[in-house]
Backbone as CSV, one residue per row, in Angstrom:
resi,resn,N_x,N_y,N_z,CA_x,CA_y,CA_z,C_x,C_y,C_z
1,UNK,142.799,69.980,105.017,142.828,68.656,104.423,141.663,68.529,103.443
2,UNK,141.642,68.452,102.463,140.915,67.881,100.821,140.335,66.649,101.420
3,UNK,138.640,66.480,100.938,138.096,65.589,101.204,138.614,64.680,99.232
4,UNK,138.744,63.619,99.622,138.847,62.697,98.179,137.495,63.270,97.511
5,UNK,137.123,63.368,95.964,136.650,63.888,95.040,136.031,62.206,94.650
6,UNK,134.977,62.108,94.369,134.209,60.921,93.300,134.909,61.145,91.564
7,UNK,135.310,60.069,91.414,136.048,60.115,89.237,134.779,60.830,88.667
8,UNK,133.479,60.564,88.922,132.808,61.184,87.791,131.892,62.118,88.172
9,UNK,132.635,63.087,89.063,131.931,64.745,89.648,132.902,65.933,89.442
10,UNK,132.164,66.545,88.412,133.221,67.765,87.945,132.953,68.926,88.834
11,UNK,134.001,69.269,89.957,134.099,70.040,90.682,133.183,71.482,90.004
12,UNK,133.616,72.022,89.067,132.625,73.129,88.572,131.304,72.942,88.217
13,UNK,130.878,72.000,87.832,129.617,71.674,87.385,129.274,71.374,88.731
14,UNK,129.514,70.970,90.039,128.927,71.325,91.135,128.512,72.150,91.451
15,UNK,129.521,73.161,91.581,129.473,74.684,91.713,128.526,75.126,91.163
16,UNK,128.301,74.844,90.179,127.495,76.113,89.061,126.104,75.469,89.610
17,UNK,125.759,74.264,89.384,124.572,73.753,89.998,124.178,73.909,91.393
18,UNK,124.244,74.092,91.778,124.452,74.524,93.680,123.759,75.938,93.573
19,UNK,124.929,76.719,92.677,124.022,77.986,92.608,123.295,78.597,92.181
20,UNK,122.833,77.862,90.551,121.570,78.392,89.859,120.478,77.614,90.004
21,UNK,120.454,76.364,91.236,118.902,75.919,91.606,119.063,76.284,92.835
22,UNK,117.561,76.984,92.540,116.979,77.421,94.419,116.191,76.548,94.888
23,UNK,116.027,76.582,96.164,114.881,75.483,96.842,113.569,76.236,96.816
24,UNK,112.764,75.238,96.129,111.461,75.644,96.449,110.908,76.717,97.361
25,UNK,109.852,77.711,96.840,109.455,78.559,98.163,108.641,77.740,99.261
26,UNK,108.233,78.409,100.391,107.277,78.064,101.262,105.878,77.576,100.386
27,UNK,105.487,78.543,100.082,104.211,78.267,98.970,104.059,77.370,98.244
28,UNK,105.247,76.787,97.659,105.191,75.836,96.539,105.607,74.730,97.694
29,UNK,106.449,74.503,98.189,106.607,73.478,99.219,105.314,73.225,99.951
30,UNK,104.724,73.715,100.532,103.963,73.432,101.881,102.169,73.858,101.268
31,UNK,102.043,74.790,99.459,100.582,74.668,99.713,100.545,74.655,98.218
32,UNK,99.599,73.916,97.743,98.908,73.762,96.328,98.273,74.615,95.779
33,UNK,98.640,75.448,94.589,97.658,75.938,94.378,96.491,75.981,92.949
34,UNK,95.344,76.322,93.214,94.079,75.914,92.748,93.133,77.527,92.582
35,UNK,92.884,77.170,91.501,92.149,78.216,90.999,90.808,77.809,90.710
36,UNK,89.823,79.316,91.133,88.366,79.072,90.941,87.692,80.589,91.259
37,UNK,86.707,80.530,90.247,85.832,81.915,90.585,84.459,81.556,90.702
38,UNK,83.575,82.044,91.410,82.322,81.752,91.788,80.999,81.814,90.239
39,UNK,80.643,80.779,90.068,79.740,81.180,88.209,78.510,82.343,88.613
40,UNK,78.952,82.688,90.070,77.784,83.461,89.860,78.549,85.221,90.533
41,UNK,79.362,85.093,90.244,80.422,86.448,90.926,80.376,87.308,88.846
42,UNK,79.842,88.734,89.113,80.007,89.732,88.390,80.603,89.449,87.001
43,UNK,81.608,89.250,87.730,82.988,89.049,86.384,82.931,87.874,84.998
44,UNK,82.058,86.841,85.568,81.425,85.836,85.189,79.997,85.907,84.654
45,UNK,79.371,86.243,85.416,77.912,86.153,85.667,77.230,86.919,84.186
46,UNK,77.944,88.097,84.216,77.890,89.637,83.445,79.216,89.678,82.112
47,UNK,80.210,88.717,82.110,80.794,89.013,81.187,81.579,89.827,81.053
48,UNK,81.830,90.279,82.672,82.688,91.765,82.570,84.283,91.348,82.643
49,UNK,85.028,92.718,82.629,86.520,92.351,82.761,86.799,93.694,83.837
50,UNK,87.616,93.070,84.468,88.484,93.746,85.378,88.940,94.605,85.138
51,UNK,89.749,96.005,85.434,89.862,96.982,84.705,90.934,97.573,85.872
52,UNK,90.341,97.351,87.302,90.851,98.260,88.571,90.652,97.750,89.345
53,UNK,92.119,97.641,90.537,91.047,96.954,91.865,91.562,97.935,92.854
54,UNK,90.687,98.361,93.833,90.754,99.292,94.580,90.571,99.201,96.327
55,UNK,91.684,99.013,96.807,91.912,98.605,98.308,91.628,100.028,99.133
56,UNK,91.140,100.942,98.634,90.486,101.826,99.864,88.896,101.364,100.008
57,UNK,88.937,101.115,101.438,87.987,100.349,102.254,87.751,101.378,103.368
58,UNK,86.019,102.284,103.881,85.971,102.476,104.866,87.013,103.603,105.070
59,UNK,87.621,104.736,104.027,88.536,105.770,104.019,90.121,105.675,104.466
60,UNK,90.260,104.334,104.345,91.905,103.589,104.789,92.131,102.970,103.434
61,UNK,93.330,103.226,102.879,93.923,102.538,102.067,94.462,100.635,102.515
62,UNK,94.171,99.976,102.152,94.327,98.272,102.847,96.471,98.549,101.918
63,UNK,96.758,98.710,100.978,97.650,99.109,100.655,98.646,99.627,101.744
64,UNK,97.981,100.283,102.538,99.059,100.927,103.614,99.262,100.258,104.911
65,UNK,98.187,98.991,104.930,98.765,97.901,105.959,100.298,97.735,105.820
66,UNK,100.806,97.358,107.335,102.028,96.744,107.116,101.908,95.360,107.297
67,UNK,102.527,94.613,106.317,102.452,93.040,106.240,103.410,92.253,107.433
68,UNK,103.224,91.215,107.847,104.295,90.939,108.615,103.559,89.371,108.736
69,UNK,104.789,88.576,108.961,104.633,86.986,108.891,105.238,86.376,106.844
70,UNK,104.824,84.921,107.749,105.614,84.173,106.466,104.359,83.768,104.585
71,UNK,104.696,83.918,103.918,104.013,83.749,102.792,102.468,84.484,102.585
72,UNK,102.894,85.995,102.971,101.951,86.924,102.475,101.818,87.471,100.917
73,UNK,102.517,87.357,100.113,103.006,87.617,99.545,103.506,86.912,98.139
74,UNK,102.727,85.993,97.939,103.468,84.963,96.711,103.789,85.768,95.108
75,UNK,104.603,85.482,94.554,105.028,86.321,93.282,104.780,87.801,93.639
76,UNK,104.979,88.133,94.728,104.502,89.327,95.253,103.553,90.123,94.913
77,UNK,102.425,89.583,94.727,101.219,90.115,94.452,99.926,89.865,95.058
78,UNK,100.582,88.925,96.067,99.278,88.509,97.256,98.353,87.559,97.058
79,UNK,97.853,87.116,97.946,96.793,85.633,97.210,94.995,86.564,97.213
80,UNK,93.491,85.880,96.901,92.857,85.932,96.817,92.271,85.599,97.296
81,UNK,92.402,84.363,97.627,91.695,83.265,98.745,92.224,82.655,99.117
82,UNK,92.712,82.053,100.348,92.980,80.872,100.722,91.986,80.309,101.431
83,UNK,91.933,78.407,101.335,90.912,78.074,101.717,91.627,76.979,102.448
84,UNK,90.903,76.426,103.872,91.113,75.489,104.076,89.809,74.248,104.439
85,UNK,89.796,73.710,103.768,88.047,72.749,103.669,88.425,71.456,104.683
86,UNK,87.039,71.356,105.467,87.279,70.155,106.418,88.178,68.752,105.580
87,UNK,88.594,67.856,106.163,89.081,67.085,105.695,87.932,65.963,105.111
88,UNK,86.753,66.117,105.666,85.266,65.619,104.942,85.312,65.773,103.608
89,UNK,85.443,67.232,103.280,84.901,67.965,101.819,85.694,68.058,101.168
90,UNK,86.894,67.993,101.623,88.473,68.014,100.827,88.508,67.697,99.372
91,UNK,87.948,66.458,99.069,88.355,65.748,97.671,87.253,66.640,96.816
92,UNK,85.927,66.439,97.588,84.855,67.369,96.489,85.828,68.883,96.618
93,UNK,86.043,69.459,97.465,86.212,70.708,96.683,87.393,71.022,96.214
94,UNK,88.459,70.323,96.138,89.356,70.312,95.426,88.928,70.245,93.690
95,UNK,88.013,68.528,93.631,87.828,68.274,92.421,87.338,69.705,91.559
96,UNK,86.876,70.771,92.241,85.779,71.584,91.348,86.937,72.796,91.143
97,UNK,88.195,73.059,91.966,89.344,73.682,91.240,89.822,72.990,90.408
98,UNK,90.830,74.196,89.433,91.173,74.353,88.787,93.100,73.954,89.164
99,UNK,93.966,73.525,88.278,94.842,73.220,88.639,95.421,74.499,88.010
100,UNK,97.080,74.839,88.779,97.725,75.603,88.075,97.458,75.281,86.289
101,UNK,98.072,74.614,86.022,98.372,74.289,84.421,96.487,74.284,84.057
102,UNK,95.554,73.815,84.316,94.547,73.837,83.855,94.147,75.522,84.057
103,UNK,94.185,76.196,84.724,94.263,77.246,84.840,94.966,78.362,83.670
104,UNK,96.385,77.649,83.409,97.154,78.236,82.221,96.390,78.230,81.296
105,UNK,96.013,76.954,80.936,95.364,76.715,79.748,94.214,77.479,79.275
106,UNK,93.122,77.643,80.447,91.901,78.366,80.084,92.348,80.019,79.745
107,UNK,93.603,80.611,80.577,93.551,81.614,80.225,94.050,81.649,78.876
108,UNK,94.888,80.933,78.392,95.859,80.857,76.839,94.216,80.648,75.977
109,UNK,93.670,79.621,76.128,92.019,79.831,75.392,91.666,81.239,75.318
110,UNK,91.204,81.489,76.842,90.579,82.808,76.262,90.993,84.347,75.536
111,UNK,92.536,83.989,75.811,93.100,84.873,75.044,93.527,84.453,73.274
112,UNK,93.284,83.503,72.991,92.895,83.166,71.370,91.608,83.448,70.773
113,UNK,90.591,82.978,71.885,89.236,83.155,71.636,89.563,84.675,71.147
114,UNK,89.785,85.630,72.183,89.836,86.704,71.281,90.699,87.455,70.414
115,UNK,91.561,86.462,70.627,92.253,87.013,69.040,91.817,87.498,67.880
């Protein structure tokens, strides 16, 4: 039995919409993210650039961990930090990240700067 149809819902344009939006990940649902590097960490401090990063630690590759659990993994390239700040300090240390899009931005700067 056919459920009755609404006059102004085009059965395909359901369809098609249904299947080319996904639901949000875990990550984007459930955590914010915020960017920040320490003004006094190397990379900063010194002006340097990144070049290599190297997960043998102590003669074990960290690479050859096996991962297991939920949102290890975002854009599959892993996070850096996660932080979680008392609910005291929350607003200050939020304020001193960086937002995604503010984040975009500085890098789109510094890649004109050296243009």
């Amino acid at each position: 039995m056919a459920l009755p149809m609404e006059e102004n819902v085009n059965p395909a344009e359901l369809e098609k919409n249904s299947t080319e939006e996904r639901p949000p990940t875990v990550v984007d649902r459930y955590f914010s993210k915020h960017y920040r590097i320490a003004p006094s960490h190397p990379v900063l401090a010194d002006k340097k650039t990144v070049v290599a990063v190297d997960f043998g630690v102590g003669g074990a590759n960290r690479l050859d961990n096996k991962m297991t659990g939920k949102s290890k993994r975002p854009y599959g390239t892993g996070y850096i930090g996660i932080m979680l700040p008392s609910l005291k300090g929350y607003d200050d240390e939020m304020a001193r990240l960086l937002t995604e899009q503010q984040y975009q931005d500085a890098l789109l700067a510094r890649k004109n700067r050296s243009s």
